[in-house]
Backbone bond lengths (Angstrom), bond angles and torsions (degrees), N, CA, C in turn:
res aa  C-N    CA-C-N  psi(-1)  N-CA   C-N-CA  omega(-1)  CA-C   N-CA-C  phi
1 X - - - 1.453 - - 1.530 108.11 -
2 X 1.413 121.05 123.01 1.584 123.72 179.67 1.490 97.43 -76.48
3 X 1.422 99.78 147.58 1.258 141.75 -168.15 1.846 91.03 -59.62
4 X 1.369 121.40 148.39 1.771 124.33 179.82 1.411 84.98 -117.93
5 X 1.703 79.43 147.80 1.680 116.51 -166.81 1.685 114.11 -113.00
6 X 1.178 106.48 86.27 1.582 103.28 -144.88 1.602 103.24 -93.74
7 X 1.234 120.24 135.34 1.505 109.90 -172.45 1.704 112.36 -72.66
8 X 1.297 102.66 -165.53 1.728 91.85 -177.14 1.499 101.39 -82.10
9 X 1.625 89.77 174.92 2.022 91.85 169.30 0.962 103.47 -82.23
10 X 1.456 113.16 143.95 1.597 133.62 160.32 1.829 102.25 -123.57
11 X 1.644 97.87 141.36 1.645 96.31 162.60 1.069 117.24 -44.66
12 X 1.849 122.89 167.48 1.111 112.12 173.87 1.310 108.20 -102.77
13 X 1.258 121.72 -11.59 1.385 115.23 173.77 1.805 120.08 -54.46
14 X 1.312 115.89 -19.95 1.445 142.63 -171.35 1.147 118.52 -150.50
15 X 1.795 115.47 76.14 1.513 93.02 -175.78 1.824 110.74 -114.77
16 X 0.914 139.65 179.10 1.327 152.31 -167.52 1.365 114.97 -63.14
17 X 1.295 137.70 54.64 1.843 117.40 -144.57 1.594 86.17 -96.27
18 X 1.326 133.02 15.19 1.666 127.41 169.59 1.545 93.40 -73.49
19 X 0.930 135.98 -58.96 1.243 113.62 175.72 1.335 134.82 -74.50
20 X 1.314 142.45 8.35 1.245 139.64 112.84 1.494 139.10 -60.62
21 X 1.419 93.39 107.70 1.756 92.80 173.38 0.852 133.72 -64.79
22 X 1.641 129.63 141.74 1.547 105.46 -173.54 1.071 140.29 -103.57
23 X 1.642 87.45 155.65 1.764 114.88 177.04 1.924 88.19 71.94
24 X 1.858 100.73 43.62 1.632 116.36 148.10 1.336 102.82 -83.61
25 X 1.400 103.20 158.94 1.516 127.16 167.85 1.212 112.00 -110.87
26 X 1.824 110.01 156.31 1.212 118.48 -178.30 1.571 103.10 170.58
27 X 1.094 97.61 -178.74 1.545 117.19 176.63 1.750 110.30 -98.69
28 X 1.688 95.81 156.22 1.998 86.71 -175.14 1.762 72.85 -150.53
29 X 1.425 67.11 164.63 2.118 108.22 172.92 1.219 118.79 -130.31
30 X 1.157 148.27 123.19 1.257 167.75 -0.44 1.428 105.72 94.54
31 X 1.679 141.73 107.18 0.849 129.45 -152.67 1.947 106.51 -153.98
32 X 1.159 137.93 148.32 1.316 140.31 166.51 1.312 112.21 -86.91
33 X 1.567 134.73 103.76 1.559 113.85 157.52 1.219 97.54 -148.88
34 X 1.244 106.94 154.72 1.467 121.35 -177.46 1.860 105.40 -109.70
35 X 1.375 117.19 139.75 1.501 119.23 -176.23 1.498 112.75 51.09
36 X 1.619 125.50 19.76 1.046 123.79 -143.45 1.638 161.74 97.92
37 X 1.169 90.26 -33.74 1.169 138.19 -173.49 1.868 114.46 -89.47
38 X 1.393 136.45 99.95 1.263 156.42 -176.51 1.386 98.81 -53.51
39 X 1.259 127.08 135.17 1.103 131.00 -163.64 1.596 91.39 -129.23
40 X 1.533 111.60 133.63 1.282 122.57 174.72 1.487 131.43 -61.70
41 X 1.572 146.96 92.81 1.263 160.02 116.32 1.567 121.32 -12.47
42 X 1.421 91.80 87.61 1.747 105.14 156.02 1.327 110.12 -44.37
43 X 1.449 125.29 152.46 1.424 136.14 -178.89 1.148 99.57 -150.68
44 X 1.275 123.61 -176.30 1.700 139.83 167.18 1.371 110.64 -37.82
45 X 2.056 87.60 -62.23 1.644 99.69 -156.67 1.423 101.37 -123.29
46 X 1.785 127.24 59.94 0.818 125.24 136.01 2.029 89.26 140.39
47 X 1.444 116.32 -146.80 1.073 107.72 -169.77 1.140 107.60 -132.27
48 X 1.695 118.39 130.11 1.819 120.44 167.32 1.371 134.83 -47.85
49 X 1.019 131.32 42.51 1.823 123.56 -154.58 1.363 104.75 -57.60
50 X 1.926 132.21 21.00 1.128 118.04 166.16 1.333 101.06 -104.40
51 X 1.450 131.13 -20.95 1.546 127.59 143.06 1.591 71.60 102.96
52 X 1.307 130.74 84.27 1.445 136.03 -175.23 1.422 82.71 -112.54
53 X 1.658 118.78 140.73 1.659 128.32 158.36 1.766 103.13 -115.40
54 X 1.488 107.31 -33.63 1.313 93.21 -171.72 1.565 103.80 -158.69
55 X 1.443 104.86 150.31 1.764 105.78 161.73 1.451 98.09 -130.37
56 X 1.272 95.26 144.25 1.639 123.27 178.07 1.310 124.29 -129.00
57 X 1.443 112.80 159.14 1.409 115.54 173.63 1.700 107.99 -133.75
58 X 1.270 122.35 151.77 1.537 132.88 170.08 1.509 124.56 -154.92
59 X 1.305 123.00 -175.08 1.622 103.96 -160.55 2.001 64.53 -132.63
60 X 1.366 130.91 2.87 1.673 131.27 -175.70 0.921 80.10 -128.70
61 X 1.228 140.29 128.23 1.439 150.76 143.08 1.410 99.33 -62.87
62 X 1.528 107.70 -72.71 1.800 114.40 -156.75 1.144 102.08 -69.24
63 X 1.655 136.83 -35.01 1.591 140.46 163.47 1.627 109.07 -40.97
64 X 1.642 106.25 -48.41 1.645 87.00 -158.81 1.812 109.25 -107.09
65 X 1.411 108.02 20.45 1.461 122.56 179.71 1.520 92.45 -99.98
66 X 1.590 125.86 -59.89 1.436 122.30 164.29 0.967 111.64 -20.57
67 X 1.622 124.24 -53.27 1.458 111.70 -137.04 1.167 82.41 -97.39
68 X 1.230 173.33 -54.93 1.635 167.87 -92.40 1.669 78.67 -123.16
69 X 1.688 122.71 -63.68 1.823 100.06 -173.26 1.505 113.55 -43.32
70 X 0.993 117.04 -68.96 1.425 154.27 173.83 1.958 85.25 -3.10
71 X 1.735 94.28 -80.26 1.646 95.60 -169.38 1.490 117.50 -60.71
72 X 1.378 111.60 -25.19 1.396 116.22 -170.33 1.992 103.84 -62.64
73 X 1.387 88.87 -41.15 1.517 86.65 -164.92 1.974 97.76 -101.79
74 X 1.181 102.39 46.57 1.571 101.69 157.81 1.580 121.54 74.21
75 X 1.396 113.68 7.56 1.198 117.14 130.54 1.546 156.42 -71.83
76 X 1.207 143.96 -127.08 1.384 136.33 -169.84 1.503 105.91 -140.05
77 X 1.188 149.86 89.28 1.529 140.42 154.22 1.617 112.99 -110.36
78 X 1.139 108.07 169.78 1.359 125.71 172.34 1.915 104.70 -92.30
79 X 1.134 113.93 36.04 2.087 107.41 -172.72 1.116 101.85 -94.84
80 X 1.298 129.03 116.89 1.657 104.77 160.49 1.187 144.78 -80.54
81 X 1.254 108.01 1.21 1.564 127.93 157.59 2.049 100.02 -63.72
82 X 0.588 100.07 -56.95 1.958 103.97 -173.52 1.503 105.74 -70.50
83 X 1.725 131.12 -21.89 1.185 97.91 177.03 2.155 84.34 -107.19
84 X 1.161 140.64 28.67 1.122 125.58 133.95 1.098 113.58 -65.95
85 X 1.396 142.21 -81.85 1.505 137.57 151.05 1.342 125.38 35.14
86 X 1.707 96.99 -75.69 1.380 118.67 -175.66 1.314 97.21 -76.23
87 X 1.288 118.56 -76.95 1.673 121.81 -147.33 1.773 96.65 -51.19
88 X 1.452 112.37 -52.37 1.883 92.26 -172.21 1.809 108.12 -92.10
89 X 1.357 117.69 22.75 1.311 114.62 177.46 1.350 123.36 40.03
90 X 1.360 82.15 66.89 2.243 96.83 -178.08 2.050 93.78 -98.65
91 X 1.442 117.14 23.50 1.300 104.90 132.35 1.008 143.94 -107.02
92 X 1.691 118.32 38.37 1.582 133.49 167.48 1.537 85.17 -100.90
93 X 1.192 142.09 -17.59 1.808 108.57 163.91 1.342 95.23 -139.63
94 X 1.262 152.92 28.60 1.577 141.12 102.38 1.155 124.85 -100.53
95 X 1.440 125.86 92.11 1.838 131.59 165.52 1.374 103.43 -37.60
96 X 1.543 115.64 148.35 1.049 124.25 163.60 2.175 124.30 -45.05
97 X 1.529 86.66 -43.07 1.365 111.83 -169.34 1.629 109.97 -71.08
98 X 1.475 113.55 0.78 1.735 127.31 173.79 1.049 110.55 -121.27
99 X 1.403 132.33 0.29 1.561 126.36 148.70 1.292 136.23 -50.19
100 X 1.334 141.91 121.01 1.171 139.27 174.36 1.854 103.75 -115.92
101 X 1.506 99.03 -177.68 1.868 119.61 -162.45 1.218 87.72 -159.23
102 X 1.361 93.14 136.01 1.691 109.86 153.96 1.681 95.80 -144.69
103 X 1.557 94.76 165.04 1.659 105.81 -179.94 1.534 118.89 -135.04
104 X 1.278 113.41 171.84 1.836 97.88 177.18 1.670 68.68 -148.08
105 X 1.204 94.26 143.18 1.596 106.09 172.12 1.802 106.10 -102.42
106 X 1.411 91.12 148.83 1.822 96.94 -167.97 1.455 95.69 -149.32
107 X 1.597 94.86 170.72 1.601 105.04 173.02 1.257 94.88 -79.72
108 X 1.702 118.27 177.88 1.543 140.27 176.65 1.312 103.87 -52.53
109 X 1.367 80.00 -64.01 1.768 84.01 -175.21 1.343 117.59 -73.77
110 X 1.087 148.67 28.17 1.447 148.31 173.90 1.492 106.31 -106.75
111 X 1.479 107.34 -45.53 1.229 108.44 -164.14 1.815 116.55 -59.71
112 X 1.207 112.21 -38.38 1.969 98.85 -176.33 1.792 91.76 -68.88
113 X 1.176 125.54 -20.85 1.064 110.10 170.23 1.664 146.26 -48.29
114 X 1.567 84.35 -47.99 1.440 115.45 -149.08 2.330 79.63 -89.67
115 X 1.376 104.69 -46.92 0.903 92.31 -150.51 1.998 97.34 -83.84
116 X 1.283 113.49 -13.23 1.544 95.80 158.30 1.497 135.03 -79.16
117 X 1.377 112.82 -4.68 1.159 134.38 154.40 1.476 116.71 -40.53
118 X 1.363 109.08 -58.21 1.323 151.83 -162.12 1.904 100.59 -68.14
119 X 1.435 99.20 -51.73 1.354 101.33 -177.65 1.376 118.85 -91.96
120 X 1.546 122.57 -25.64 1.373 112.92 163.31 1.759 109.52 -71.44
121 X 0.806 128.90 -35.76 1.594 129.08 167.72 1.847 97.24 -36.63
122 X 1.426 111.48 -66.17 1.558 97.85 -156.83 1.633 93.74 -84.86
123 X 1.247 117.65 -17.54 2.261 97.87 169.81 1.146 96.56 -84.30
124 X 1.527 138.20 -8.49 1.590 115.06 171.17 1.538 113.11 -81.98
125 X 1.339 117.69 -34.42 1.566 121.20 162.78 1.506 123.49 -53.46
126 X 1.697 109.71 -47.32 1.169 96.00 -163.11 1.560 106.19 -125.55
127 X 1.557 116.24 19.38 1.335 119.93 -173.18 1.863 124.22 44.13
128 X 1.465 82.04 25.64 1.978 97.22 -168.27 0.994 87.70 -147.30
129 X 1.878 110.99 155.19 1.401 116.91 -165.45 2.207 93.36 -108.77
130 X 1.168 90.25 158.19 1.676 72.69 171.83 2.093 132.20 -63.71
131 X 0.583 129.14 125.89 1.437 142.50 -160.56 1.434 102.01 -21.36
132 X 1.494 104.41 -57.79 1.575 95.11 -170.49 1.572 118.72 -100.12
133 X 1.466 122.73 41.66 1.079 141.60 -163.56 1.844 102.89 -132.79
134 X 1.681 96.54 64.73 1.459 109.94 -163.80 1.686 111.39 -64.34
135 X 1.209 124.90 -6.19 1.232 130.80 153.48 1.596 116.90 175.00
136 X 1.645 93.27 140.44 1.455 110.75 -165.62 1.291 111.77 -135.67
137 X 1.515 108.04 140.34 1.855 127.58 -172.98 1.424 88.65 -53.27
138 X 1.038 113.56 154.84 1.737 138.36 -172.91 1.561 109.76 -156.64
139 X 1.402 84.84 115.09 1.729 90.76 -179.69 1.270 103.36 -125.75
140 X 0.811 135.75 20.65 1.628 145.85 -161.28 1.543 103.39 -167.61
141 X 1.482 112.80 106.69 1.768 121.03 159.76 1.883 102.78 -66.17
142 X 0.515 114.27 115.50 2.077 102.45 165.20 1.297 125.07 -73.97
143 X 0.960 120.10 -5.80 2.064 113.44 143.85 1.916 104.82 -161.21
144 X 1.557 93.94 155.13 1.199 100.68 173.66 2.138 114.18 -101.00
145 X 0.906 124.67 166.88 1.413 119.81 175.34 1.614 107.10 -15.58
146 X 1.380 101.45 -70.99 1.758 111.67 -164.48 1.686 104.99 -62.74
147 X 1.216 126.62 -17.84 1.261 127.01 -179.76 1.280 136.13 127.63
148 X 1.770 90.38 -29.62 1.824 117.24 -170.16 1.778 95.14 -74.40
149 X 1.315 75.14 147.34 1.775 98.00 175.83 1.605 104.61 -64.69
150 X 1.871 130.16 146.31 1.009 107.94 177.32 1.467 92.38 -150.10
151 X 1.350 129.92 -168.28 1.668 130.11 -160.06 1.212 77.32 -155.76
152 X 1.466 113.89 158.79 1.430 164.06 145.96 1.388 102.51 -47.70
C-alpha cells in the first residue's frame, strides 16, 4: 500500500476544497487544536498529543467533509461522526471553531483500505478508538491475556 499524501490542516469551518477534485476520494482526519496547535487526548493507553477525533473515508471528499460541518453546526447530514458530535455534545470540550481536516486523496478502492489501516494503527497505540469514531470494524484485538498480539 503507497504511503498517503495528506494535504495540510485547514479548519473545518473553512477548508481548502481547491485542492480536492471533484467528487475525489480519499481518506480525512478530524483533529483538536487550538491556534493551531493539537491539543492533547487522553485514551486508554496513554495520551494523543495529535488531538485525533476522527478518521474517515469517502469516494466525495468535498460532499462528505460538508456534510460532517453542516451537522456539527446544526444542520442535517447523514455523517456519523457529526451526529456523534451532536447527540453526546463533544462541543463542550471540542468547539466547532477548533476543528481541523486534512485529506490524502486515493483511489475508491484504496480508501476502506487505507483508512482501516489508519484505525487499527491508532486502537493498536492507544487501545481506544478515536472519539468520534462511534464504532469501527475490528479485525484485530491488540493483545490477548498473555500479551501476544492475536487476530480474529
Amino acid at each position: 500500500m503507497a504511503q498517503e499524501k495528506w494535504s495540510q490542516w485547514f479548519p473545518l469551518r473553512n477548508p481548502n476544497f481547491k485542492e480536492i477534485q471533484e467528487k475525489a476520494a480519499g481518506v480525512y482526519e478530524i483533529k483538536w487544536a487550538v491556534d493551531g496547535k493539537p491539543q492533547p487526548i487522553n485514551r486508554t493507553n496513554g495520551i494523543d498529543e495529535s488531538g485525533l477525533l476522527y478518521i474517515g473515508q469517502s469516494s466525495n471528499l468535498q460532499r462528505r467533509i460538508k456534510g460532517l460541518w453542516q451537522h456539527i453546526t446544526g444542520g442535517k447530514s447523514r455523517h456519523t461522526a457529526g451526529r456523534t458530535y451532536t447527540t453526546y455534545h463533544y462541543e463542550r470540550k471540542f468547539p466547532p471553531e477548533q476543528l481541523e481536516v486534512r485529506w490524502a486523496l486515493l483511489s475508491k478502492e484504496q480508501c476502506p483500505k487505507v483508512e482501516s489501516k489508519l484505525l487499527d494503527e491508532y486502537v493498536n497505540n492507544f487501545l481506544d478508538k478515536p472519539p468520534l469514531n462511534l464504532s469501527i470494524k475490528r479485525t484485530k484485538i491488540p493483545f490477548n491475556i498473555a500479551g501476544s498480539y492475536t487476530t480474529r
